[in-house]
Each structure stands twice: as C-alpha cells, then as structure tokens.
matplotlib code that plots the C-alpha trace (Angstrom):
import matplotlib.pyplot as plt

x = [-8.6, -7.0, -5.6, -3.9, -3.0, -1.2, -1.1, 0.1, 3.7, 6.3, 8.9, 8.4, 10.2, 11.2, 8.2, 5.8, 3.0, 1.5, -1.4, -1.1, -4.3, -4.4, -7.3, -8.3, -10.6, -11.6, -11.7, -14.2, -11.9, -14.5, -13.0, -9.3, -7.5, -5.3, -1.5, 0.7, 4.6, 7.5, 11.4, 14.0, 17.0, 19.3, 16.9, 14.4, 10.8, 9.2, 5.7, 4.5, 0.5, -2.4, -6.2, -8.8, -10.9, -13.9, -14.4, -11.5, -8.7, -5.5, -1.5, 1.7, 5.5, 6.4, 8.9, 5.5, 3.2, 1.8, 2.7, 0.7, -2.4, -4.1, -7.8, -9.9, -13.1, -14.4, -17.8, -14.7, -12.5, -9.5, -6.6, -4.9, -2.2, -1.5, 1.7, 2.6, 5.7, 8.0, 11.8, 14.1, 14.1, 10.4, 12.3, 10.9, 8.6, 5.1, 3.5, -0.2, -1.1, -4.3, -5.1, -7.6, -8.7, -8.3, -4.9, -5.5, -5.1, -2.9, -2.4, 0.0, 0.2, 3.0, 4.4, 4.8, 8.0, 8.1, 11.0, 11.4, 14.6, 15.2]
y = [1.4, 0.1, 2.6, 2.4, 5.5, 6.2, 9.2, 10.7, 9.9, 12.7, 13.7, 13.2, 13.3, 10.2, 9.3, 11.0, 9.6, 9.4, 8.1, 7.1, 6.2, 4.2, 4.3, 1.8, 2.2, -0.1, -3.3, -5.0, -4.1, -5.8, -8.9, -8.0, -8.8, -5.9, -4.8, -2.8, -3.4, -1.1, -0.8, 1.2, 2.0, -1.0, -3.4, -5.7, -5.2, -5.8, -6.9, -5.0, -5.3, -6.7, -7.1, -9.7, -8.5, -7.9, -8.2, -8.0, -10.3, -7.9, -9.2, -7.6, -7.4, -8.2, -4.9, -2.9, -4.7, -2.3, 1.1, 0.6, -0.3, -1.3, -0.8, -0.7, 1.1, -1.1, 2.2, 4.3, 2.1, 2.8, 1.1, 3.0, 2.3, 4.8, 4.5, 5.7, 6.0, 6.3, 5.1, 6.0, 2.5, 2.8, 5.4, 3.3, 3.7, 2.3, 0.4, -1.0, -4.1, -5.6, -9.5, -10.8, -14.0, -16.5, -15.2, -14.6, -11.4, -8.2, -5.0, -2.2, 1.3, 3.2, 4.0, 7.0, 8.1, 8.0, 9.6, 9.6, 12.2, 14.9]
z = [-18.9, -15.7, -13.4, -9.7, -8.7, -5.4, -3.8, -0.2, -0.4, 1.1, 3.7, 6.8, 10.0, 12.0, 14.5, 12.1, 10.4, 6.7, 5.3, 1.3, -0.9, -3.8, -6.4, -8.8, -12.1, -14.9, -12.6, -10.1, -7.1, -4.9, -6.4, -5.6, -2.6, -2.5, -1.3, -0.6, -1.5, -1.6, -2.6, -1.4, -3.0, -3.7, -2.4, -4.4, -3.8, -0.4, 0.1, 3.3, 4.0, 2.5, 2.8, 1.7, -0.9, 2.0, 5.6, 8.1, 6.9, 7.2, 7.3, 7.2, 7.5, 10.2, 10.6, 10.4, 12.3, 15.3, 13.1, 10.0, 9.1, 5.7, 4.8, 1.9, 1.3, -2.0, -2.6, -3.2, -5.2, -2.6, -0.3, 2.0, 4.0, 7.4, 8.5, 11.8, 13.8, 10.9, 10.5, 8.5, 7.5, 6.0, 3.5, 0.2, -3.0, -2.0, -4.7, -4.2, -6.1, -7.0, -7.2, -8.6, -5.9, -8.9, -9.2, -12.7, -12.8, -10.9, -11.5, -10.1, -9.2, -10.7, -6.9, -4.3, -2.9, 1.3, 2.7, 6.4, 7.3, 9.8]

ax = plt.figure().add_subplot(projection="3d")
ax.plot(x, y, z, "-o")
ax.set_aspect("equal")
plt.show()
C-alpha cells in the first residue's frame, strides 16, 4: 500500500521556525524526485521546493528561497522540509509529492496544516 504521510505541521509565531517530515512506504522512493507543495486558503495549490531523487539538486519558490530548505534521506524513506523565518504569508497546508523520474507515476501526502500567527 502507498503511503505519504506528513507530519510536523503547527502554530508558530512569525520569525519562528518548523521542520515538517514526510514518509513514504510501498514505493522505491530512491526513484522519486520528491516535493513539497502547499495551499492556503482561497488560493490554488503552490508548488514550493523540490529535490532530485539523489545527490544535491534542490529548487524552490522563489518567496522561500534563503528560509527553507528541502532534503531527503532515501535509508529512511523521508523528505523534509525546515522552514525558518516564518511569515504569516507561509500560513498554508503542506503537501509532499512524489514523482517517479519517468513521470509515470506521483503520489501525494494527504497534507499538514502550518499556521504562522502571533
């Protein structure tokens, strides 16, 4: 059975910092290039970081770049995004996606709420 499952979502207060997980099961995730994406209320889906399926390669948003960073440890199955210097503006629900790098296949998490508030 395939699984993402994110964790590590919460409140936080502007300037803060969280660091969300998302686990994967019943896939190679070696073979998946992996992402994070997120929504906020009213607003369509964003896609906001993302890492090649090994090695280095790392992107993102261009509203995030310098405050967070994606990795991927592929012996533990796991993406994680830390997120630092929090705005109010990061206030979303954080999805992580999985691509497989023929593109034939993706999967998704089923999302963690971020709130940044004071």
């Amino acid at each position: 059975q395939v699984q993402l499952v994110e964790s590590g979502g919460g409140l936080v207060q502007p300037g803060g910092s969280l660091r969300l997980s998302c686990t994967a099961s019943g896939f190679s995730f070696n073979m998946y290039i992996m992402s994070w994406y997120r929504q906020a209320p009213g607003k369509e889906r964003e896609w906001v970081a993302e890492h090649s399926t090994s090695g280095s390669y790392t992107n993102y948003v261009d509203s995030v770049k310098g405050r967070f960073t994606i990795s991927r440890d592929n012996a533990l199955n796991t993406v994680y995004l830390q997120m630092n210097s929090l705005k109010p503006e990061d206030t979303a629900v954080y999805y992580c996606r999985g691509r497989r790098i023929d593109g034939v296949r993706e999967y998704w998490g089923q999302g963690t709420q971020v709130t940044v508030s004071s």
